[in-house]
C-alpha positions as CSV (number, residue, x, y, z in Angstrom):
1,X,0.0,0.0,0.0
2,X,2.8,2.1,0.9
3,X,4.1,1.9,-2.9
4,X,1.0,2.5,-4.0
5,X,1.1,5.5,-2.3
6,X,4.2,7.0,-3.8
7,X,3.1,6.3,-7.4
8,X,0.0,8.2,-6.5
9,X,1.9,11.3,-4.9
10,X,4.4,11.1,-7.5
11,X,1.7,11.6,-10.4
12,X,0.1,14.4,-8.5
13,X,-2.3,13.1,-6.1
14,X,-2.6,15.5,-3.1
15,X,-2.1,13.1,-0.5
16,X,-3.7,9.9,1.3
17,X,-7.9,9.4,2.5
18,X,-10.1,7.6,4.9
19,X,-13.1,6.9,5.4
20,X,-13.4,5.4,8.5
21,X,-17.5,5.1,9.3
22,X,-17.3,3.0,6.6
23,X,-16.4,-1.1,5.5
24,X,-14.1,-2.0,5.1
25,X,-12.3,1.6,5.6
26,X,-13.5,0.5,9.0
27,X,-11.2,-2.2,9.7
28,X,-8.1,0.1,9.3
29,X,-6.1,1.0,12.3
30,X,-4.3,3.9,13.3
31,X,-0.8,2.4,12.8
32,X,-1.4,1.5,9.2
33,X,-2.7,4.7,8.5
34,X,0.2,6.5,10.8
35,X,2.3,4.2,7.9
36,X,0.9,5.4,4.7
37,X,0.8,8.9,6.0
38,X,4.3,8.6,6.4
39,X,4.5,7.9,2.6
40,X,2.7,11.2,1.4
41,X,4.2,13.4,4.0
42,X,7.5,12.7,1.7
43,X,5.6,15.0,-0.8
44,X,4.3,17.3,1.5
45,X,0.8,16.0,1.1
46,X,-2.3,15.6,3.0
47,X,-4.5,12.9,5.6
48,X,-7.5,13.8,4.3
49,X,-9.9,12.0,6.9
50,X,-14.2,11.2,6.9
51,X,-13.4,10.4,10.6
52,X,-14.0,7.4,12.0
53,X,-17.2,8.5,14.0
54,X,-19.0,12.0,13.8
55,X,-21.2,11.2,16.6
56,X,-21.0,10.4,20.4
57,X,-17.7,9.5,19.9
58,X,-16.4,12.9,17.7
59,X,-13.6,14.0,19.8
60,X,-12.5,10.7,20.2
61,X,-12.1,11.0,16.2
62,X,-10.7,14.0,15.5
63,X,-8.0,13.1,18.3
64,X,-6.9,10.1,16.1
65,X,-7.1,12.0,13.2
66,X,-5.0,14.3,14.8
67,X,-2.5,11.8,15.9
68,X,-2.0,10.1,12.4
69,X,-1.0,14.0,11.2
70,X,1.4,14.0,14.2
71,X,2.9,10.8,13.8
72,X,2.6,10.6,9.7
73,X,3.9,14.5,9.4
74,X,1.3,15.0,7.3
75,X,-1.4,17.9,6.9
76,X,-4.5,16.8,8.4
77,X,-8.0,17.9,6.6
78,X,-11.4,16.3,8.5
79,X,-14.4,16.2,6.0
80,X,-17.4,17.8,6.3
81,X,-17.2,18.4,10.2
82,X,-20.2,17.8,12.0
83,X,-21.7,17.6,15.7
84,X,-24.3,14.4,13.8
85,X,-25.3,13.0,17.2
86,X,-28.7,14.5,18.5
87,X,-28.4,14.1,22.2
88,X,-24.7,16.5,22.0
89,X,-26.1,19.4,20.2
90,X,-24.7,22.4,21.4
91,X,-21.5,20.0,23.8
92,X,-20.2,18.3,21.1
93,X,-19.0,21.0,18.5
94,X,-17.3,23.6,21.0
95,X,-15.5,19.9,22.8
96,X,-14.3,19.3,18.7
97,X,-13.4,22.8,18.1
98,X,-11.1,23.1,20.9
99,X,-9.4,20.0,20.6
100,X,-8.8,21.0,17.1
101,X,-7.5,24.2,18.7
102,X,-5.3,23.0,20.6
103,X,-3.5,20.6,18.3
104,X,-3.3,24.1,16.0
105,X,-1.7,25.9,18.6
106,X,1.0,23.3,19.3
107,X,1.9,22.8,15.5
108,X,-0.2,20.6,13.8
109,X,-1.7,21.8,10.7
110,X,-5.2,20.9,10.8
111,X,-8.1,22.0,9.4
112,X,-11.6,20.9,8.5
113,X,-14.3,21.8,5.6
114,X,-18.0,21.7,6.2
115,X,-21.6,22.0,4.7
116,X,-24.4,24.3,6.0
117,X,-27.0,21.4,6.3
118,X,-28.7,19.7,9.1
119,X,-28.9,16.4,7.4
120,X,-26.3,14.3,6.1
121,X,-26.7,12.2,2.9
122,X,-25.4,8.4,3.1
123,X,-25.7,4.8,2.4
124,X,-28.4,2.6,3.9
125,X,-26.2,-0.1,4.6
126,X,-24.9,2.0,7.7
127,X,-27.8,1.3,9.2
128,X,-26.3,-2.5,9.7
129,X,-23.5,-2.7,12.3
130,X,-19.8,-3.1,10.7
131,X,-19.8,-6.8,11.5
132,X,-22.4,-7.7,8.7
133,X,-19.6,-6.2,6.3
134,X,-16.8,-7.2,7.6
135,X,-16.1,-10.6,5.2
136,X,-17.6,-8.5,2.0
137,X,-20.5,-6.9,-0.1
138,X,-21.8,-10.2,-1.1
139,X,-21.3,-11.7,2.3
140,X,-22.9,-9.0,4.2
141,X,-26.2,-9.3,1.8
142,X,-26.2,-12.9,2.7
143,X,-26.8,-11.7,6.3
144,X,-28.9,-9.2,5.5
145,X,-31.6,-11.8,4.1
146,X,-31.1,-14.1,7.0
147,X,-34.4,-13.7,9.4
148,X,-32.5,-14.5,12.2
149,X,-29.6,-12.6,11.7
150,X,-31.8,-9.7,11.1
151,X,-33.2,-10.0,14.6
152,X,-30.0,-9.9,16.4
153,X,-29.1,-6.5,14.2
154,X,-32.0,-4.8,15.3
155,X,-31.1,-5.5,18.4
156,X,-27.7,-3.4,18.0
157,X,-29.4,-0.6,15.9
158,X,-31.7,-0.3,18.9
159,X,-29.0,-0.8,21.5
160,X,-27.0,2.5,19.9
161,X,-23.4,2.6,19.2
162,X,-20.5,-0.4,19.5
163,X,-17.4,-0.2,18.9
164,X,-16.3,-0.2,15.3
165,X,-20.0,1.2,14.4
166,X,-21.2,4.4,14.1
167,X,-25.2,3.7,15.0
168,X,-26.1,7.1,12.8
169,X,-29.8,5.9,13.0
170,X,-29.1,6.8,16.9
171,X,-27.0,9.4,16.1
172,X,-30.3,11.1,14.3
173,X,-32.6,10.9,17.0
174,X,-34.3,7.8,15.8
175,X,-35.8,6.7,12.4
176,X,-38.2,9.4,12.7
177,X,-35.0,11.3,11.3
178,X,-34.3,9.5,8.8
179,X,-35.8,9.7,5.3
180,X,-35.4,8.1,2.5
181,X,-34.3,9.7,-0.5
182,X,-33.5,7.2,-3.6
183,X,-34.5,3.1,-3.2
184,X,-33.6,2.5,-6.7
185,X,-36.7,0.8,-7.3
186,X,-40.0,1.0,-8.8
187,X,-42.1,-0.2,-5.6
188,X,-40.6,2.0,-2.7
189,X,-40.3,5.2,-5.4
190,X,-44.2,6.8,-3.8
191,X,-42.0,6.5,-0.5
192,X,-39.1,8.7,-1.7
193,X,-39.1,11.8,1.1
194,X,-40.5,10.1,4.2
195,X,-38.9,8.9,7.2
196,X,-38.1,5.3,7.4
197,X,-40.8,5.6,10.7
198,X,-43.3,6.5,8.2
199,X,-43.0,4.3,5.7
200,X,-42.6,1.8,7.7
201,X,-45.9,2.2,9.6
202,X,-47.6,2.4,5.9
203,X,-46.1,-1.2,5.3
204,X,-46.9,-2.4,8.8
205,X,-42.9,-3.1,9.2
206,X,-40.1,-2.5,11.4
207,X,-38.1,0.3,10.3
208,X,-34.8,-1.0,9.9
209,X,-36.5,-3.9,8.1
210,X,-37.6,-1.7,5.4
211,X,-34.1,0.0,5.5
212,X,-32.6,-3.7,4.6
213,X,-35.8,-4.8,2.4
214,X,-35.2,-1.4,0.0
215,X,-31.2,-2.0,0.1
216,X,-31.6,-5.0,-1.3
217,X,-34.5,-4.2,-3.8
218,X,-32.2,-1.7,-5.0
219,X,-29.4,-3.5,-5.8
220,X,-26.3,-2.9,-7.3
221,X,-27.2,0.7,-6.8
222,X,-26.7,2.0,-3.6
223,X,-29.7,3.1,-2.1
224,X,-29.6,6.3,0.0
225,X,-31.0,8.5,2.7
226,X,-31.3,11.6,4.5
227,X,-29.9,11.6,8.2
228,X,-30.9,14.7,10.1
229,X,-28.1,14.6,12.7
230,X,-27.0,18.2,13.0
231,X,-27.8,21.6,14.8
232,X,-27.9,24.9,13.5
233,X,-26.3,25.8,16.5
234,X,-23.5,23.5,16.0
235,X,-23.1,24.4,12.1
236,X,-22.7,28.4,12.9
237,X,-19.7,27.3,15.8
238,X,-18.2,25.4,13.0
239,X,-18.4,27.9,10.4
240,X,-17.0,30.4,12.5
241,X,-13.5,29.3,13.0
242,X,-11.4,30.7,10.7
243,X,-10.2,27.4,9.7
244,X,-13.0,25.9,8.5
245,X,-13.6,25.9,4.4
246,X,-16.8,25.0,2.7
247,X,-17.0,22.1,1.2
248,X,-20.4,20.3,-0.9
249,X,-19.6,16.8,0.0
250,X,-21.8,16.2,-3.4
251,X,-20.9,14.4,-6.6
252,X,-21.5,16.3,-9.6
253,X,-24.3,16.5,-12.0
254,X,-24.2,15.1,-15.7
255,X,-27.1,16.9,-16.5
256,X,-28.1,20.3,-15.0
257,X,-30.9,20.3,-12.8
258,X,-30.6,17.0,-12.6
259,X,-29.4,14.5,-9.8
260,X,-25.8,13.8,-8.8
261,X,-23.9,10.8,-10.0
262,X,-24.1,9.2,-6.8
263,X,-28.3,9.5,-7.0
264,X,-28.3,11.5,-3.9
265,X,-31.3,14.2,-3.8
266,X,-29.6,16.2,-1.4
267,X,-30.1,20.5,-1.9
268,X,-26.0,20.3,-1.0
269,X,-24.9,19.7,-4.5
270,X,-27.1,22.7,-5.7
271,X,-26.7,25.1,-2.8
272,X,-24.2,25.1,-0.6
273,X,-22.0,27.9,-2.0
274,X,-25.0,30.3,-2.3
275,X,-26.5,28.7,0.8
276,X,-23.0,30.5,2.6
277,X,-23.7,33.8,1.7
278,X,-27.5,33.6,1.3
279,X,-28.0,32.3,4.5
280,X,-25.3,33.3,6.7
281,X,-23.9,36.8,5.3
282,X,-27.7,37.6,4.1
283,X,-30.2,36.4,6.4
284,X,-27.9,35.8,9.8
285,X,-24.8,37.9,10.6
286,X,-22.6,34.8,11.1
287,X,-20.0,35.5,9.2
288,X,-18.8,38.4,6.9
289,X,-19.0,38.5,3.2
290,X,-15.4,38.7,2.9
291,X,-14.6,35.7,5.5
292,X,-17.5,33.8,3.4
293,X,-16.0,34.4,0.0
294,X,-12.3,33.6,2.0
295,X,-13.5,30.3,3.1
296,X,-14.8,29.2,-0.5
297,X,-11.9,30.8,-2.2
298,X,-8.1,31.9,-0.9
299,X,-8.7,29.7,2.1
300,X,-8.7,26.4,0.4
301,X,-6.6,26.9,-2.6
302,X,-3.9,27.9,0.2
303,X,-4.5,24.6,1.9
304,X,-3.9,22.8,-0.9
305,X,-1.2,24.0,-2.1
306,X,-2.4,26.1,-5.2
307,X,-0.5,29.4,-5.2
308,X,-2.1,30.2,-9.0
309,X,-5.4,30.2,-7.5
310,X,-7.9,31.5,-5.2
311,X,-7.1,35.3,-5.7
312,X,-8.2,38.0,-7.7
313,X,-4.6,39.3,-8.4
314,X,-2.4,40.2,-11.4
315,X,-0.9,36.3,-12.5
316,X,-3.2,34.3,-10.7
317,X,-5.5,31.9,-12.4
318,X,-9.0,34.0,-14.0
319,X,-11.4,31.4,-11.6
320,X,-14.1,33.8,-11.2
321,X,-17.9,33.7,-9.8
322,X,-19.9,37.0,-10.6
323,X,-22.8,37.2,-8.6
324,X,-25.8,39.7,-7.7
325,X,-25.5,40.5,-4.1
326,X,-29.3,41.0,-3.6
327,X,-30.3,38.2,-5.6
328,X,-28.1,35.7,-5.1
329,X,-30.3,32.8,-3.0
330,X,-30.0,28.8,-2.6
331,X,-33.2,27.7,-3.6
332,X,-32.3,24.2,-3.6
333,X,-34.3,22.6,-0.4
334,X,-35.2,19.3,1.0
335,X,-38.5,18.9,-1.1
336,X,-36.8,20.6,-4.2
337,X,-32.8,19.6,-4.1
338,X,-32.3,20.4,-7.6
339,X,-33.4,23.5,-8.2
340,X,-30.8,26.3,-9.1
341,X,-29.8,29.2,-7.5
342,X,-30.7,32.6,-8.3
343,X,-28.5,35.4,-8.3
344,X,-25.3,34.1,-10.7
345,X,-25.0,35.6,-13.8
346,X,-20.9,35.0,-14.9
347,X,-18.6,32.3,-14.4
348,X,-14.8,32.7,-15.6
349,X,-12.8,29.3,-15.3
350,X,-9.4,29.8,-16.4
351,X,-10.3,33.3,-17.9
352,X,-12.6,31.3,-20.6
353,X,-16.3,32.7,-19.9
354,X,-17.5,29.5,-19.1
355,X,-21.4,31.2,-17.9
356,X,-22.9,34.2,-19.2
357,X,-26.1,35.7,-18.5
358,X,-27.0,33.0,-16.4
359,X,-26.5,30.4,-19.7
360,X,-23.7,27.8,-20.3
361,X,-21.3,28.9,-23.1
362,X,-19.9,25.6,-23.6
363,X,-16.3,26.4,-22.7
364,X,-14.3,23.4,-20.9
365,X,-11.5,25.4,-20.1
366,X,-11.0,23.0,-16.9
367,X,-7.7,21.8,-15.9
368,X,-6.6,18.8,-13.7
369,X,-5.2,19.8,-10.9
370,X,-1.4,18.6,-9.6
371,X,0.2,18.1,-6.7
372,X,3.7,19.9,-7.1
373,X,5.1,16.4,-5.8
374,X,4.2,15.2,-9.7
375,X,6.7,18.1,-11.1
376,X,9.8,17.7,-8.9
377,X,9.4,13.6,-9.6
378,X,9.8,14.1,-13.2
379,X,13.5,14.3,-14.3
């Protein structure tokens, strides 16, 4: 894995990921990933981290992810922080931000990115505890059809969190707060936008049956849902630290207006950007428009490395967004995820005009983007 590694870094890749909520990402421990970080920190490069829980056990998780930085020498970036666990609102995000703090203030370069929702978008198949995984896909769908098996995994989603499982049905308050947003299938689509509570009380079943039952109607895709596990409260904390960037956590669209590759209905991949200023410039004094633009802008083209970019300054890269101050809105919500925001006009990528007057221009003046590692390995 290690030499995998380097052939990455050396062709430009930014650094090493995890994403530890998730099998088999889930069976990976600290020392191997203290091992592999290692390997990209010889290219200056980055432990990019979906933590290993974002729940009751947060500050346990960014103290790991802290401590693979530390020992790896590597730059550590935590995805999409959160406060997802209902019954912490309002301990859990100050208890993260200071332990992220204070790793800062002794030298460790950490930082996180983060999206202005109070719902999470993810897999059904977290809704089964890590063991059913943990000998493969086709294994774990084995268990999932076995009646008895079932029984002892409700059980465990009822019993909260293990170790090695993030229980984010817990962490949401209950299925109540969970609802379903793409089952891949015919017969559960009238049930696309209710919770799996609701639906199943229309089908006279157990909620994390129907969880399992529309997993495996679905299959191969990956059937999805909407966890509300966050606080307004906590997400303002968040975006006020001045290391925080913003960050979608969406895939993106083939089509416009039309879902995300991953089939996720979620109003991130339409809105978060304008959702920043819209919401917390416009409507709430959270943050400045300047810090706002900073945090989607200079802040994370300076993490990463990109000194071309992020500016508005003679030699830099033309990567510009021209927007309408009083109209700019997200209008993207959780009953209309796709729809577009108002208030954008221009978009410059590379200095090509890539939107104008609100219409694509057909540019593609795109570029992939290098680590520096890539130009100092070529002779």
């Amino acid at each position: 894995m290690g030499r995998e590694v380097r052939v990455a870094m050396e062709n430009g890749a930014f650094g090493i990921s995890s994403a530890l909520i998730y099998p088999p990402s889930s069976f990976q421990t600290t020392s191997d990933l203290v091992t592999l970080a290692k390997v990209a920190a010889q290219c200056d490069g980055f432990y990019a981290t979906h933590m290993r829980d974002e729940a009751e056990g947060l500050v346990q998780a960014i103290e790991e992810a802290i401590e693979i930085g530390e020992k790896g020498g590597v730059k550590v970036e935590i995805f999409h922080l959160k406060a997802g666990y209902a019954p912490g609102w309002g301990k859990l995000m100050p208890q993260a931000v200071a332990a992220i703090n204070a790793a800062r203030a002794r030298g460790v370069d950490v930082a996180a990115d983060i999206y202005p929702y109070t719902a999470g978008g993810t897999g059904l198949e977290v809704i089964a505890p890590s063991w059913v995984w943990a000998d493969g896909i086709q294994k774990g769908i084995e268990r999932l059809r076995d009646p008895k098996l079932r029984e002892r995994m409700k059980k465990e989603v009822a019993a909260g969190s293990m170790p090695g499982w993030s229980n984010l049905v817990h962490a949401s308050g209950g299925f109540a707060n969970v609802r379903l947003a793409n089952g891949f299938s015919e017969k559960y689509r009238p049930y696309h936008g209710q919770s799996l509570a609701e639906i199943g009380a229309a089908l006279n079943r157990d909620p994390a049956d129907v969880a399992w039952d529309i997993l495996l109607e679905g299959l191969p895709n990956r059937s999805v849902a909407l966890y509300f596990m966050m606080s307004e409260q906590d997400i303002e904390t968040a975006l006020k630290q001045p290391w925080t960037s913003i960050g979608s956590d969406a895939a993106a669209s083939e089509t416009f207006g039309e879902m995300d590759a991953l089939g996720l209905p979620h109003p991130r991949a339409y809105g978060t950007f304008p959702r920043i200023i819209a919401e917390y410039v416009k409507r709430r004094p959270v943050l400045s428009l300047e810090d706002a633009v900073r945090k989607m802008t200079g802040w994370p083209a300076q993490r990463m490395g990109l000194s071309d970019r992020g500016l508005i300054r003679d030699g830099m890269r033309a990567d510009i967004v021209v927007f309408d101050l009083d109209k700019l809105d997200d209008v993207a919500s959780w009953d209309r995820p796709m729809a577009p925001p108002t208030g954008i006009e221009t978009v410059i990528v590379n200095g090509v005009v890539t939107l104008a007057d609100g219409a694509y221009s057909g540019a593609k003046a795109g570029a992939v983007l290098r680590h520096e590692c890539a130009a100092r390995a070529r002779p």
